[in-house]
C-alpha positions as CSV (number, residue, x, y, z in Angstrom):
1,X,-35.8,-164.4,75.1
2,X,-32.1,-164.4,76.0
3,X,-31.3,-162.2,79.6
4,X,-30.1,-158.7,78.0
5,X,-27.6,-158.3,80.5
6,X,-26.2,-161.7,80.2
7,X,-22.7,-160.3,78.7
8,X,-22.5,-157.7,80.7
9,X,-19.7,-156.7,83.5
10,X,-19.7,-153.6,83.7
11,X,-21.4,-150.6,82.4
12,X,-22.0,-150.0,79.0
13,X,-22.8,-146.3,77.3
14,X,-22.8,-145.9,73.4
15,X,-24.6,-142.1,72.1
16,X,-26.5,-142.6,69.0
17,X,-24.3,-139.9,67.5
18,X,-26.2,-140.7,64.0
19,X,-29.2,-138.5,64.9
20,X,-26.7,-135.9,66.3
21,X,-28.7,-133.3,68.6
22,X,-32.3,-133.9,68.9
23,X,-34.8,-130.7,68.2
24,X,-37.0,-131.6,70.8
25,X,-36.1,-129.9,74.5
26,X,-34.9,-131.9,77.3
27,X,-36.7,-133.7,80.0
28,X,-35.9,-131.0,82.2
29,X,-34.7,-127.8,80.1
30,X,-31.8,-126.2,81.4
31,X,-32.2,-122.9,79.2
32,X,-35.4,-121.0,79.5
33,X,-35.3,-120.6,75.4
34,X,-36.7,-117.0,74.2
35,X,-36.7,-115.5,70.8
36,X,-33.8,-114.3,69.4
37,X,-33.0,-110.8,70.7
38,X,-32.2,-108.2,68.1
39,X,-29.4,-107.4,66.1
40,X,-26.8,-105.5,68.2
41,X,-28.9,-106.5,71.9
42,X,-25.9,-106.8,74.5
43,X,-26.2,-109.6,77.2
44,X,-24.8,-109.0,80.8
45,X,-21.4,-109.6,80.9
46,X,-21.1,-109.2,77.1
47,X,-17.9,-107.2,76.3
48,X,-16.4,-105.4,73.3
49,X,-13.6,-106.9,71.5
50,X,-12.7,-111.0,72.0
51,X,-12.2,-111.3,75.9
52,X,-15.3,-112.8,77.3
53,X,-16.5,-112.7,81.0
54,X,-16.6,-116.1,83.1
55,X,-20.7,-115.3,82.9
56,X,-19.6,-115.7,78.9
57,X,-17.7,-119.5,80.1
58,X,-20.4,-120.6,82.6
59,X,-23.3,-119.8,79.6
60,X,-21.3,-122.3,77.2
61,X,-20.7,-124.8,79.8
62,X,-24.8,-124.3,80.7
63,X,-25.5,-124.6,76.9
64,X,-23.3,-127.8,75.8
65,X,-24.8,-129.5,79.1
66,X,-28.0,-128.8,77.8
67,X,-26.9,-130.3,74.1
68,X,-25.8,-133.3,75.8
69,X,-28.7,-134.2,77.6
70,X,-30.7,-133.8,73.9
71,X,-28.6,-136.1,72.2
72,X,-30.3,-139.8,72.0
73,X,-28.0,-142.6,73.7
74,X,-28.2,-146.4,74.3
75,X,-27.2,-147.2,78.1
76,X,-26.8,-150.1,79.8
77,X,-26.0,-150.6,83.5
78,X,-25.9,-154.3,85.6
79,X,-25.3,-152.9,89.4
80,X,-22.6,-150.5,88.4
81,X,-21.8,-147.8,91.5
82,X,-23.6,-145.1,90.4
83,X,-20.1,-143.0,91.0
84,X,-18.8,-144.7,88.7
85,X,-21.9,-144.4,86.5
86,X,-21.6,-140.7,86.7
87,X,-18.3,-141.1,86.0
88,X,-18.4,-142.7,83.0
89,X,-20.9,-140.6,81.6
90,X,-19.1,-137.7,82.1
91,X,-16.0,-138.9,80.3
92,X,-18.6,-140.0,77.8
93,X,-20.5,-137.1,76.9
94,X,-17.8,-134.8,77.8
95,X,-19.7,-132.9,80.5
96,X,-19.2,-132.1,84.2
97,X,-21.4,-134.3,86.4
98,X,-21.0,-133.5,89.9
99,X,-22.8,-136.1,92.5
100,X,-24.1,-133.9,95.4
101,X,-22.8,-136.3,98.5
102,X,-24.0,-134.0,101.2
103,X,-27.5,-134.6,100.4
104,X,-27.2,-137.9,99.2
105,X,-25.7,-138.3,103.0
106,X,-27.9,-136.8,104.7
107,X,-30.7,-139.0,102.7
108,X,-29.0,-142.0,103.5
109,X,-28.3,-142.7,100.0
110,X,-24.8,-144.1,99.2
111,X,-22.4,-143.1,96.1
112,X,-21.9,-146.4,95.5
113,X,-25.7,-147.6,94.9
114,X,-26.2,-150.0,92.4
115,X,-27.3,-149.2,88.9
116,X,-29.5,-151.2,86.7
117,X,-30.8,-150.3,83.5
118,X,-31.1,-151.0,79.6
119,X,-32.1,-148.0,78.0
120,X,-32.4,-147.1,74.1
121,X,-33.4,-144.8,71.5
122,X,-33.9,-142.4,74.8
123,X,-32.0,-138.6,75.3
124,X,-29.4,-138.7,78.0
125,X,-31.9,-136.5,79.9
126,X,-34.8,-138.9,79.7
127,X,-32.5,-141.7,80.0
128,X,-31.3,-140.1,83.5
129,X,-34.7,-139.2,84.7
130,X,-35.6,-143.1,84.3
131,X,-32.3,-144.3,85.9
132,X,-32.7,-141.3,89.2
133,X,-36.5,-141.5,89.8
134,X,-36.5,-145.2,91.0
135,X,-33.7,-144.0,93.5
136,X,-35.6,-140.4,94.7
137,X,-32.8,-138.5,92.9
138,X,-32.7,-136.2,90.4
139,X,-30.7,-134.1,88.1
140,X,-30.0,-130.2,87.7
141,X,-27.8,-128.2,86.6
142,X,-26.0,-126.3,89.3
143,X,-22.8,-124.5,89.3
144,X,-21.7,-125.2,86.2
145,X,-22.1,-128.7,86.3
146,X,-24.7,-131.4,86.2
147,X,-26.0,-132.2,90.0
148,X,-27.2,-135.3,91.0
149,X,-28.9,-134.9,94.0
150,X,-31.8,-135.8,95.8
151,X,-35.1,-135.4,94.3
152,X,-36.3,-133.2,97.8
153,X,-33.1,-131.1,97.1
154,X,-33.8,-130.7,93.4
155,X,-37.5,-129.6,93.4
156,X,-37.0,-126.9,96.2
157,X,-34.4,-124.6,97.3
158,X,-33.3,-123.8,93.6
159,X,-35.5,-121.0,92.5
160,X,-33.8,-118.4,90.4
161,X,-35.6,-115.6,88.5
162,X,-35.9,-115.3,84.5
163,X,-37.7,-112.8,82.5
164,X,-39.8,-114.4,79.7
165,X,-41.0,-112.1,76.4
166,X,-44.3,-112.2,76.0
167,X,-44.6,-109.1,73.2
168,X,-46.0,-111.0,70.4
169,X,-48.5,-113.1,72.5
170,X,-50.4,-110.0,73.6
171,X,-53.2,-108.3,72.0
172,X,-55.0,-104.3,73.0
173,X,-54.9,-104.8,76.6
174,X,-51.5,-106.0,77.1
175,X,-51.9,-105.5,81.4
176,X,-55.0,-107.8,81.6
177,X,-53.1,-110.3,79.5
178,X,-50.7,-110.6,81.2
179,X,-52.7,-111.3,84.2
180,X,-54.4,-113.9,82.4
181,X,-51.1,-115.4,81.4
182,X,-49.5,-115.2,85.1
183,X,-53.3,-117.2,86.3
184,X,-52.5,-119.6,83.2
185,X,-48.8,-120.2,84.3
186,X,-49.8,-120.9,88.0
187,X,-52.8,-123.1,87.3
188,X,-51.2,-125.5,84.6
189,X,-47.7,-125.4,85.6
190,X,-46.9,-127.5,88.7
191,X,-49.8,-125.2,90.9
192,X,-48.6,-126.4,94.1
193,X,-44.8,-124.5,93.4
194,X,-46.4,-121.2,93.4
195,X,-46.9,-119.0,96.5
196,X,-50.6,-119.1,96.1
197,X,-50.6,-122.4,97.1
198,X,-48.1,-122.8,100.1
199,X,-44.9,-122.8,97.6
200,X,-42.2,-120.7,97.1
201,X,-42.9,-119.6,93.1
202,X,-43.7,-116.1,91.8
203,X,-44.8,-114.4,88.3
204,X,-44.8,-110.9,88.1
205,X,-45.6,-108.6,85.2
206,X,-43.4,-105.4,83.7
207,X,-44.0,-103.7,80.6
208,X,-44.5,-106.6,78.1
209,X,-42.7,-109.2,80.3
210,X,-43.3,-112.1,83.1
211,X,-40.9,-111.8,85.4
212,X,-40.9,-115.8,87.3
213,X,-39.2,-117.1,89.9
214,X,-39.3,-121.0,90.1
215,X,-37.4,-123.8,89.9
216,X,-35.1,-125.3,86.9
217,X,-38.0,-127.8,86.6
218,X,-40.7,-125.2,86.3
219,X,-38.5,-122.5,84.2
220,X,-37.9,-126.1,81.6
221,X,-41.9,-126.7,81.4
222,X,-43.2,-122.6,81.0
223,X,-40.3,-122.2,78.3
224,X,-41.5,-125.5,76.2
225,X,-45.3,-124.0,77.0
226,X,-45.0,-120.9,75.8
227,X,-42.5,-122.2,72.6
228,X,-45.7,-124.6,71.9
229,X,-48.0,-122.3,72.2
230,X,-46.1,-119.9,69.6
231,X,-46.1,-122.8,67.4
232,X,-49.6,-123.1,67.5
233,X,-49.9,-119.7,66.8
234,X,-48.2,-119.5,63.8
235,X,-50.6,-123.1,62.5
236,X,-53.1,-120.9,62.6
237,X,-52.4,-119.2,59.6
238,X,-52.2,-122.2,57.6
239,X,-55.3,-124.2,55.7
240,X,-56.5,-127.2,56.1
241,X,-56.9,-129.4,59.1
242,X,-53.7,-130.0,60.8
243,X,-54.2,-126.5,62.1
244,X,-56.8,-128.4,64.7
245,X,-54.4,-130.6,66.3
246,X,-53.2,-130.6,69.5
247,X,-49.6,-129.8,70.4
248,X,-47.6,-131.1,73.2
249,X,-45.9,-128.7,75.2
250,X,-43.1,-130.8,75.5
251,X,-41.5,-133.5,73.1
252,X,-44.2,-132.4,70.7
253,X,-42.4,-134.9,67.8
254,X,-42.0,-137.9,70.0
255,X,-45.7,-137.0,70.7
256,X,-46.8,-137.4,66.8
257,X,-44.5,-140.6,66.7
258,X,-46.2,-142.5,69.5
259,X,-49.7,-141.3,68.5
260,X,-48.8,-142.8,65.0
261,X,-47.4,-146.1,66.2
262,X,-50.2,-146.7,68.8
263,X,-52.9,-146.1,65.9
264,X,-51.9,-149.0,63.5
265,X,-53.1,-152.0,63.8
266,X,-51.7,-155.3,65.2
267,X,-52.1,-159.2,65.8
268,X,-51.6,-159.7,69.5
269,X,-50.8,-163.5,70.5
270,X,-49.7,-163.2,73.8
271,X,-49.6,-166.4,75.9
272,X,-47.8,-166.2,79.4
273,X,-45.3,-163.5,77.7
274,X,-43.3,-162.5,80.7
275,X,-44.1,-158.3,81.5
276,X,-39.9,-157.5,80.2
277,X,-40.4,-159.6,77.4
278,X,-43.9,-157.6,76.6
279,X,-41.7,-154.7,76.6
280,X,-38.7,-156.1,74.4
281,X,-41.6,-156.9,71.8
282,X,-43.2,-153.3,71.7
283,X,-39.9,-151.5,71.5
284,X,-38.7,-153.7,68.7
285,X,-42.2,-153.4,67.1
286,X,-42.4,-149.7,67.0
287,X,-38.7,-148.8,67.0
288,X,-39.5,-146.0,69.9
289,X,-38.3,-146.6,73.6
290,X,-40.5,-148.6,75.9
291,X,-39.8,-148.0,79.5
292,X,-40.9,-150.3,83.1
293,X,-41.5,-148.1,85.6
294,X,-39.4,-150.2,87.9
295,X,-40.0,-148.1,91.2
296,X,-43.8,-148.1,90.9
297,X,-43.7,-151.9,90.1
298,X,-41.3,-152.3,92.8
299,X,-43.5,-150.4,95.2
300,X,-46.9,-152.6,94.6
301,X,-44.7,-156.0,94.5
302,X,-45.2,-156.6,90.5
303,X,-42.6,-158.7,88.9
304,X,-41.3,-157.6,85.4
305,X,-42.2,-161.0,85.1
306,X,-45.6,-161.0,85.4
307,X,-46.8,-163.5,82.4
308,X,-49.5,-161.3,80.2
309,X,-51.8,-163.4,78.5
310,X,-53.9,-161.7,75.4
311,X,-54.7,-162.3,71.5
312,X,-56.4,-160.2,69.0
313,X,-56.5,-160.1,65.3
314,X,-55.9,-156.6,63.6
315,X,-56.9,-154.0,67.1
316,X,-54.4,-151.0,67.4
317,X,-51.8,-151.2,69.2
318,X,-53.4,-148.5,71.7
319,X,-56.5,-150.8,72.4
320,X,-54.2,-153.8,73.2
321,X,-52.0,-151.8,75.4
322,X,-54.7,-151.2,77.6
323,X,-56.6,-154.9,77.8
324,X,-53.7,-156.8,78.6
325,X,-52.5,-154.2,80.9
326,X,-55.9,-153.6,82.6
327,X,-56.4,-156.7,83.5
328,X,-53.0,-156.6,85.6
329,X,-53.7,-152.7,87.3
330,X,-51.1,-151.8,85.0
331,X,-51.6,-148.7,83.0
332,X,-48.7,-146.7,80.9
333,X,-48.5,-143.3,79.7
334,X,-45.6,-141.5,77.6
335,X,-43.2,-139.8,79.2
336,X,-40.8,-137.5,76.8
337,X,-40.3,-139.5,74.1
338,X,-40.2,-142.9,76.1
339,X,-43.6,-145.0,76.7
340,X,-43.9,-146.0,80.3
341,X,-45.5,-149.1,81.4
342,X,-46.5,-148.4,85.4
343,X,-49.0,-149.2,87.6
344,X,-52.8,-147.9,86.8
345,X,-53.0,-145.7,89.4
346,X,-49.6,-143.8,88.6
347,X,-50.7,-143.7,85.1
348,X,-54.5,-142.1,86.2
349,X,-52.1,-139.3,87.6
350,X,-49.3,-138.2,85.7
351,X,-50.6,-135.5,83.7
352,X,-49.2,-134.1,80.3
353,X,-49.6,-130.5,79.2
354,X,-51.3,-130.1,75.2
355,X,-52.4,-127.3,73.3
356,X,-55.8,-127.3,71.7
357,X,-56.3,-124.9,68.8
358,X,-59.9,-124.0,69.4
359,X,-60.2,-120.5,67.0
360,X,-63.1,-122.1,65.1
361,X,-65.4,-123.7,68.0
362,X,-64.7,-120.0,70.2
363,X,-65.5,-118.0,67.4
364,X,-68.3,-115.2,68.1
365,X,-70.4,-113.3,65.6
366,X,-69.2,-110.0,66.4
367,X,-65.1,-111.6,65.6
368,X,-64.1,-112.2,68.7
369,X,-63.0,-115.5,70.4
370,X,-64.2,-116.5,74.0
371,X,-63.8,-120.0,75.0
372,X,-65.1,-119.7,78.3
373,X,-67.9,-121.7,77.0
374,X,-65.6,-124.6,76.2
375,X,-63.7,-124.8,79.4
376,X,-67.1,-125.0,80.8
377,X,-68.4,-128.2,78.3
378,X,-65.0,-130.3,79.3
379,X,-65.1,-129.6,82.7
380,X,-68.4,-131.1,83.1
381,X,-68.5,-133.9,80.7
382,X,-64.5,-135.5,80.5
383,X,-64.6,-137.1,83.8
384,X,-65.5,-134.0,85.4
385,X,-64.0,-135.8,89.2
386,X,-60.7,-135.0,87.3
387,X,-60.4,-130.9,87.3
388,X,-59.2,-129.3,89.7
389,X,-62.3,-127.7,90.3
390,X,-64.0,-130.6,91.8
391,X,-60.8,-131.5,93.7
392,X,-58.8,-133.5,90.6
393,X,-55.2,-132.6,89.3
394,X,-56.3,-131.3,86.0
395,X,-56.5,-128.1,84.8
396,X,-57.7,-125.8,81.7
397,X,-57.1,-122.1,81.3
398,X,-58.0,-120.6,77.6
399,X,-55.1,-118.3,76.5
400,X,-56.3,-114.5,76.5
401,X,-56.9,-114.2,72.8
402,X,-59.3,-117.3,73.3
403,X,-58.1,-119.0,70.6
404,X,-56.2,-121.8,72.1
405,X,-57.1,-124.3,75.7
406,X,-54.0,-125.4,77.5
407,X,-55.0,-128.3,79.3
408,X,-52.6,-130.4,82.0
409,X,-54.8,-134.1,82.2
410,X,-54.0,-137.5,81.9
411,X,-53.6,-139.2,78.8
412,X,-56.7,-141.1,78.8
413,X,-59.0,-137.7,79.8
414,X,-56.7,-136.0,76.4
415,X,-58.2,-138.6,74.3
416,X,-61.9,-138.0,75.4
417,X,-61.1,-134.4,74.8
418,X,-59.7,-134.8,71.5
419,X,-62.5,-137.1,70.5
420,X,-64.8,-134.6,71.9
421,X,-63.5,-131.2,70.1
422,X,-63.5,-133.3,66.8
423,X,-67.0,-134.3,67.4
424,X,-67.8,-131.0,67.9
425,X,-66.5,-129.7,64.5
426,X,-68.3,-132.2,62.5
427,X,-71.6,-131.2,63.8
428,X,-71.6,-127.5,65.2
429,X,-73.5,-125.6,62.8
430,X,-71.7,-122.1,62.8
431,X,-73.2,-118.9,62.9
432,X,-72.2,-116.9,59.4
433,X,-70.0,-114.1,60.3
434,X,-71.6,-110.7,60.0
435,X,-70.2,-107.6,58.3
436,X,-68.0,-104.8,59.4
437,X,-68.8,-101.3,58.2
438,X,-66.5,-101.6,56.0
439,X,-67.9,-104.2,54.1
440,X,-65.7,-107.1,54.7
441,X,-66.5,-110.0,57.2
442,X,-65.7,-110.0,60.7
């Protein structure tokens, strides 16, 4: 396979402006997204006729950063200065990007590191998560502009405050739910970041809100929870059986595409097929961004060379994904809309946050839903090492109406779970639902 970068003397950056802004969120949500406030609702700094405050400026700036890194791109990089990468890209998109030398300094990290990467069919955003996490930096926005800084500097030191509306996701005891939604928020969303557990985070409830302080990072993953868990919601209220199927909190579309690409089935003749060339092949087979993690393979001295040697006649593509990379200590797992080939134990960590729609397993006689029941069952029969309550990184909370499990695992414990909940439904006999006074069915 010819060298990609062959041609290539400088950096190269082309935005896919043919699929125009993506639906799905960023990698790391700048916006907290809410629903729509009412006709006539006044924001601060909002004032009457056309002037507009420089809160007004800095909110457009925020939001047209935040477009920018939704929109898919094509980059390529051959050991460009990433000043000048940052430059470009900001010429490119049209955005302030700032590069935060003080704590790149103080890191030991120059401005002129070298840059290497071939990205496609990624969002800017993923695309600059890929590029900065081999390099422990990161990306936030800051001061009305894009920061890159280090990743120590991005994850702390940041928190800011934001009230999320939680109205319509609470039932007759609105002050208990909420409780039960700050305990969900602290036990699926990055639990170490919150004060219970040495960090800095906080959740606090008024009237029908959650008042959180966190992190950008933290803000991006509760606003794409919550949005997903609205979604879900409203499946509910539909027939048939896509109402049962999980929803990913985050890049719930690229999550459908992946799951449909790694179900069909494939020949595999694989002799000595360098790892890069493996990657070429699946990116160009499914049309959806493969990714190496080059900083994990880097860290446990695997080549992207390393020859992969399998053949199969008609397996998904799923199943062959993990043979050939098994045999290696390779695993991969999807991050955002990319898939990531990394080592096995990275991939046995990183942990992805889905919704389960469990109205029909939780359901009780009387017509209400408790799904403390099933929180038990997966704990202690998906690799029960795994949860945090045996000293693993995964979590499950139910959400207070009981009708839904929002569960942070691992790809491969998601899959048991999935298989699990639809074994369930095929052979759960259910108790018929009794009557109300009234006549009609609870």
């Amino acid at each position: 396979m010819a060298c990609l970068f062959s041609s290539i003397v400088r950096a190269m950056c082309v935005a896919a402006c043919a699929w125009g802004i993506s639906s799905l969120a960023p990698s790391r949500p700048l916006i907290a997204q809410e629903p729509a406030e009412s006709p006539g609702a006044q924001t601060p700094g909002e004032q009457s006729g056309d002037s507009r405050s420089d809160m007004d400026s800095a909110s457009e700036v925020e939001t047209r950063i935040h477009k920018a890194l939704e929109t898919k791109t094509a980059i390529q990089f051959l050991d460009t200065p990433l000043v000048e990468v940052v430059q470009f890209l900001a010429e490119h998109h049209k955005i302030p990007i700032q590069i935060d030398r003080r704590a790149l300094d103080d890191s030991g990290v120059p401005v002129d590191l070298p840059i290497t990467a071939d990205i496609r069919g990624a969002r800017l955003g993923t695309a600059l998560d890929l590029i900065l996490n081999r390099h422990d930096l990161a990306h936030m926005y800051h001061n009305e502009s894009l920061l890159i800084t280090t990743r120590d500097s991005g994850c702390g030191g940041t928190e800011y405050p934001h009230v999320y509306a939680m109205a319509d996701l609470l039932g007759d005891n609105p002050k208990s739910e909420l409780d039960q939604w700050s305990k969900l928020l602290k036990t699926t969303q990055i639990p170490w970041s919150w004060d219970e557990q040495a960090g800095t985070g906080s959740v606090s409830a008024f009237r029908n809100t959650l008042v959180v302080m966190q992190s950008p990072e933290v803000h991006g993953r509760i606003a794409d929870l919550l949005r997903a868990v609205r979604e879900v919601k409203q499946a509910n209220a539909n027939e048939g059986t896509a109402k049962y199927l999980p929803m990913r909190a985050r890049d719930h579309a690229a999550f459908v595409a992946w799951n449909t690409q790694l179900n069909r089935r494939v020949d595999i003749d694989f002799r000595e097929i360098p790892l890069v060339d493996v990657q070429e092949y699946l990116q160009d087979l499914t049309g959806l961004p493969v990714q190496l993690d080059m900083r994990a393979l880097e860290d446990n001295g695997i080549s992207p060379d390393l020859p992969l040697t399998f053949q199969q006649h008609q397996i998904s593509l799923r199943a062959a994904l993990n043979f050939m990379l098994r045999r290696h200590a390779l695993g991969w797992h999807c991050s955002g809309e990319v898939l990531l080939i990394t080592t096995a134990d990275v991939a046995a960590h990183e942990l992805e946050d889905l919704i389960y729609p469990v109205a029909d397993l939780a359901g009780q006689a009387d017509g209400t839903y408790q799904c403390d029941e099933l929180v038990e069952l997966l704990q202690s029969t998906v690799r029960p090492d795994s949860w945090s309550i045996f000293g693993g990184p995964g979590a499950i909370v139910g959400t207070p109406d009981g009708k839904m499990l929002v569960v942070a695992q691992t790809r491969e414990c998601h899959e048991q779970i999935g298989g699990l909940l639809k074994e369930l439904r095929r052979k759960v006999v259910f108790e018929p639902k009794k009557p109300k006074p009234d006549g009609t069915l609870k």
